[in-house]
C-alpha positions, -999 to +999 in steps of 0.1 A: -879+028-577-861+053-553-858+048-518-852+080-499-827+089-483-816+053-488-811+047-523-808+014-529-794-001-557-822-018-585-818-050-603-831-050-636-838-076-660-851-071-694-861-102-722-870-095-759-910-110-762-915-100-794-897-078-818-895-045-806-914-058-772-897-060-740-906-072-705-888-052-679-882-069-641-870-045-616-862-049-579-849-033-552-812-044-535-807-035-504-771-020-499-746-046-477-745-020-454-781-017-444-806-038-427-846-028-434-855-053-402-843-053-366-813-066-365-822-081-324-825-116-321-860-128-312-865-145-272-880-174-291-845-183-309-826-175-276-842-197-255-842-226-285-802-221-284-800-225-248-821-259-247-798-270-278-766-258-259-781-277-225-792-308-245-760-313-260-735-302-239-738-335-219-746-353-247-711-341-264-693-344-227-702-382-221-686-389-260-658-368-253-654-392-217-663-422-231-629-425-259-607-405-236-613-434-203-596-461-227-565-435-231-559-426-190-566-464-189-530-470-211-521-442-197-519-458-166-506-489-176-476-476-193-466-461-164-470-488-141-463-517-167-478-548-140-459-576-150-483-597-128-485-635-153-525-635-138-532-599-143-555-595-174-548-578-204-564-543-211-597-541-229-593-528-264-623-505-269-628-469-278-624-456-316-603-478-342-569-456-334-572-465-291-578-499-304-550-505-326-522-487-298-539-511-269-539-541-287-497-529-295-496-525-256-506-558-251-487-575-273-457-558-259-470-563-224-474-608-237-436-598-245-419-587-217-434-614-195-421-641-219-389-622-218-389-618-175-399-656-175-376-667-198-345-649-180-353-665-145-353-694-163-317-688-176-304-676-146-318-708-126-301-732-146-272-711-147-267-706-111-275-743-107-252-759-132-224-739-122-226-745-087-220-783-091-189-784-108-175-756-085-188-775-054-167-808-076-137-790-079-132-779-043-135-815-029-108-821-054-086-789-045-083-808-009-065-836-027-039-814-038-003-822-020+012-788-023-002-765+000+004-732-022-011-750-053-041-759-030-045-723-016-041-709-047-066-731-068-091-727-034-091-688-043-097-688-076-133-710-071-137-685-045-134-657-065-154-674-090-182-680-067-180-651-056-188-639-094-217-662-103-235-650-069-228-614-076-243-619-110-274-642-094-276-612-072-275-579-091-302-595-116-324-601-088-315-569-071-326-552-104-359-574-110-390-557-123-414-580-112-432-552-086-462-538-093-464-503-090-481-486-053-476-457-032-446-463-004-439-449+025-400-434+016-401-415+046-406-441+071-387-464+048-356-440+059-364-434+093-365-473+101-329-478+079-318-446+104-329-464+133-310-495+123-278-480+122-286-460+161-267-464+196-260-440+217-247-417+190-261-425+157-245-426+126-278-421+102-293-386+105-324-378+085-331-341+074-369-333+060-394-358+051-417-365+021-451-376+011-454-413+001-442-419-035-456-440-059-434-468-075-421-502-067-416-508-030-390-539-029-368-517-054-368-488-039-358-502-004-330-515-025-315-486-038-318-466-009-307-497+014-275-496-009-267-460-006-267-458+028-251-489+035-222-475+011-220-440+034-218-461+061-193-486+053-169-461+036-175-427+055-186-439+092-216-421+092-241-403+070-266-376+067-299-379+043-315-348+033-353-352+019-367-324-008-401-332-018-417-311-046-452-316-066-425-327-096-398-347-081-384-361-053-349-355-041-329-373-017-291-367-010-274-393+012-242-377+021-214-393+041-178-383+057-153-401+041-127-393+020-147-390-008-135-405-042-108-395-063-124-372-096-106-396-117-124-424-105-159-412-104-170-422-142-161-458-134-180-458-097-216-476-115-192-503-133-204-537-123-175-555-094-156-525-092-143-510-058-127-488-049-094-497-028-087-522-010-096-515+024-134-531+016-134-563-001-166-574+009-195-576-015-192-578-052-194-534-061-230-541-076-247-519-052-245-486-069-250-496-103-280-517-092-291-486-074-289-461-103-306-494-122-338-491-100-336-448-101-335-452-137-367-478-138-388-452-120-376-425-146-353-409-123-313-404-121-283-410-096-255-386-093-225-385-071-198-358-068-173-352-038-185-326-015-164-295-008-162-305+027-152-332+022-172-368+017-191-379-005-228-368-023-252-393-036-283-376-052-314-395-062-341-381-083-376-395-082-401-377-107-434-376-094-459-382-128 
């Protein structure tokens, strides 16, 4: 039962037949270690696991593509978020998880446009209920004898009017009602530049960008704000455009006197200004502008420059 120069070990197996008889199995085990065949895979079994591999590669590639689509289909929602009333909600298909989170997304989705609706609704009747009495109460100011009474009573339903259409205002200035496409920021500047021109313009643009992809209305908003606001309070301004596969930066700076450090937390506060050199408008325009920065997951951060004047950064992430 040796195997030279091998030696493998032997199985044996003995059963009691009869008394004082035996039946005696041996085998031979080869050792872990050794292999009696050729240890070479046969062509035959290579070329069957390379028609497997190309027979179910595609196979396994078209499943794999077929419940990820749903996913860069919510994706792609989620980031846009169409708050169109006619747009149609998303098909819920793909495995029992996609389904469950797309159904969630629409229901949301049934939410905020009952939410959007039901807000114009408010501010409608708001805006027109209060304009009546207003509108009432200055014909009866005009009946007033005393003059300072009169001009004192006529300031106070300016000021309130002056409120309810800054509130009217800064909703609709904020409004998310845009669908989601690709702009054009850097003509979007160029043009706001070219307003402001003459024979020595006050707008300077520095660098430009690729077009962006968020809600056009908006953004001319927020950018229409900030540059307005250098212009007003610093005469001129300069823009400076840093685009970047991440993010896009623009910096609107102007040459003012800048604003004082303690005052620079309360700049976004809704009606507040700062002096009293400019009292016109209703100091909504940079809170609505960091509003919209913030809707398009970006930021909006001002700081006095060491110059002199004052720097307004907005960040734009590109996703």
């Amino acid at each position: 039962m040796t195997l030279e120069p091998i030696k493998p070990p032997v199985l044996v197996t003995q059963v009691e037949i009869a008394t004082g008889e035996w039946l005696y199995l041996a085998s031979l085990l080869p050792a872990p270690y050794v292999s009696l065949d050729d240890e070479s895979i046969p062509g035959q079994q290579i070329v069957f696991i390379l028609v497997m591999i190309g027979v179910l590669f595609p196979v396994l590639a078209w499943l794999v593509r077929r419940q990820t689509r749903p996913l860069h289909k919510l994706a792609r929602a989620a980031r846009d978020l169409p708050l169109d009333e006619h747009r149609s909600p998303l098909r819920e298909q793909g495995s029992a998880e996609i389904v469950a989170v797309t159904r969630g997304f629409n229901t949301m989705h049934r939410r905020l446009q009952s939410y959007i609706s039901d807000r114009d609704q408010l501010f409608r009747a708001i805006s027109h209920d209060l304009k009546t009495p207003i509108t009432r109460l200055r014909l009866r100011a005009d009946l007033i004898d005393d003059a300072d009474i009169r001009e004192r009573f006529e300031s106070d339903l300016q000021e309130l009017e002056l409120l309810v259409k800054g509130a009217l205002q800064g909703m609709k200035d904020t409004d998310i009602h845009e669908n989601v496409e690709l702009v054009d920021i850097d003509g979007m500047l160029r043009r706001m530049a070219e307003a402001y021109g003459g024979e020595s313009p006050r707008v300077v643009v520095e660098g430009n960008c690729a077009a962006y992809r968020g809600k056009p209305l908006a953004l001319k908003r927020c950018l229409g704000n900030l540059v307005d606001n250098a212009v007003k309070y610093g005469d001129s301004a300069t823009i400076s455009v840093e685009d970047s596969p991440e993010q896009l930066t623009i910096h609107v700076r102007d040459y003012g006197p800048g604003i004082p450090e303690a005052e620079l937390g309360r700049i976004f506060e809704p009606y507040y200004r700062l002096g009293q050199e400019h009292r016109r408008g209703h100091g909504l325009g940079l809170g609505i502008a960091r509003n919209i920065a913030q809707s398009h997951g970006g930021d909006l951060e001002i700081a006095n420059w060491p110059g002199g004047g004052l720097d307004v950064t907005l960040t734009l992430p590109r996703h």
